[in-house]
C-alpha positions, 0 to 999 in steps of 0.5 A, a space after each residue: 459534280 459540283 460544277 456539273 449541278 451549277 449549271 443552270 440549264 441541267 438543274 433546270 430540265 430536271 427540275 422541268 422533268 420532274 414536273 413534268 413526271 408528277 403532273 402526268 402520273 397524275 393525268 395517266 392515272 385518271 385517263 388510263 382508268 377511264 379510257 382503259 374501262 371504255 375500251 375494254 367495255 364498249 365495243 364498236 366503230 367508235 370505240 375502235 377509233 378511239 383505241 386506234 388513237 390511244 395506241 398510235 403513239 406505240 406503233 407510229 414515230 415520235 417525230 410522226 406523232 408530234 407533227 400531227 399535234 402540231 398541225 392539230 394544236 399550233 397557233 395556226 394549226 387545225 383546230 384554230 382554223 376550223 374555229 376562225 381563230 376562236 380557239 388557239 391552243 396554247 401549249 406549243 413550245 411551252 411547258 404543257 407542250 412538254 406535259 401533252 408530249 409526255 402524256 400522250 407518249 406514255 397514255 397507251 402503257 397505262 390503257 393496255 394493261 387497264 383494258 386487258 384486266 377488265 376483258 379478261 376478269 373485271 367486267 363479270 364481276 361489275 355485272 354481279 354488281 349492278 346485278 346486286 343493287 350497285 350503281 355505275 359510280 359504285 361499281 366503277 370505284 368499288 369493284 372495278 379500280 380495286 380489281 385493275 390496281 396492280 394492272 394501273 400500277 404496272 402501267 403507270 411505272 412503265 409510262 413514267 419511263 416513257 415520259 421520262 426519255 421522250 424525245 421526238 414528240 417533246 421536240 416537236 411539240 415542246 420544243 427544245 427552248 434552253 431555260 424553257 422546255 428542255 427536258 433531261 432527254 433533250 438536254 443530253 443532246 444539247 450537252 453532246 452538241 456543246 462537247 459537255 460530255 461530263 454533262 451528258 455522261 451524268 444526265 443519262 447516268 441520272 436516267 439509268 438510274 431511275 430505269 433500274 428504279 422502274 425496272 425494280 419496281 416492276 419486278 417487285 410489282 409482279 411478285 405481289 
């Protein structure tokens, strides 16, 4: 065990996993409240494209969806070109590499259930609230996050066990850097490849314990 949290490059992707954890739950739960109430508000051409895009990551490969944000976001990507090289995003092969694939991956677990509670009950009551004097701003925080919290909640956890064993995205669009954007996922696979099989053994020993966490958390969640 000693030996095992002596080596960098473990101490490291958890380090760089936990980081990456907070910043996202932080970032989902802004994002799937926003997204989740535009979606489950607005019906439409363009509010069906952008939900098509928020659940493209649940049903198309990781590996898939990383090489279309590095076609989109590399140096010499899509973006870059169609701005003449005025706007070259910088987040391939870095840590905010490792923060979008993470976001991205678990975005549409924090959405879906935002977005089914307020098509199913929310939207009638923020209508009585507006009809009573509220403005959108009252209504939003008032009404709406406090009717969807238990709906948040469940998707945040959930979308934190996501993030938490993303790979294919990671790789794609993080890299898989020593030192650098290996994250506890991917350092599994390195440990594998090293023979460290003692260091793969604790990393996903690690991880399981922190699914039995989730899974926990979700039950207790359920029975509120």
């Amino acid at each position: 065990m000693i030996d095992i949290l002596n080596d960098e490059n473990i101490v490291f992707s958890i380090l760089l996993t936990a980081r990456t954890c907070l910043a996202v739950l932080v970032l989902h739960c802004a994002a799937g409240l926003m997204l989740g109430y535009y979606l489950g508000k607005r019906k439409g051409i363009f509010a069906g494209f952008v939900d098509f895009l928020v659940t493209l990551p649940l049903v198309f490969p990781p590996v898939g969806t990383g090489f279309i944000l590095l076609y989109l976001l590399g140096r010499n990507g899509l973006i870059a070109s169609l701005t003449g090289g005025a706007v070259t995003p910088d987040i391939i092969f870095t840590e905010k590499g490792v923060i979008t694939a993470a976001f991205i991956a678990g975005l549409p677990l924090v959405v879906k259930p935002v977005q089914s509670a307020i098509e199913r009950e929310v939207l009638k009551l923020a209508e009585a609230a507006r009809t009573l004097g509220k403005t959108e701003f009252q209504t939003f925080f008032l009404v709406v996050v406090p009717s969807v919290r238990r709906s948040l909640g469940a998707g945040l956890i959930l979308a934190a066990g996501r993030s938490l064993g993303e790979v294919g995205i990671t790789l794609m669009v993080g890299g898989n850097i020593i030192g650098k954007t290996n994250t506890v996922s991917l350092e599994i696979y390195n440990s594998v490849m090293d023979a460290d099989f003692t260091g793969a053994a604790f990393l996903c020993i690690l991880l399981g314990s922190i699914s039995l966490a989730v899974f926990f958390s979700l039950k207790k969640l359920s029975a509120l």
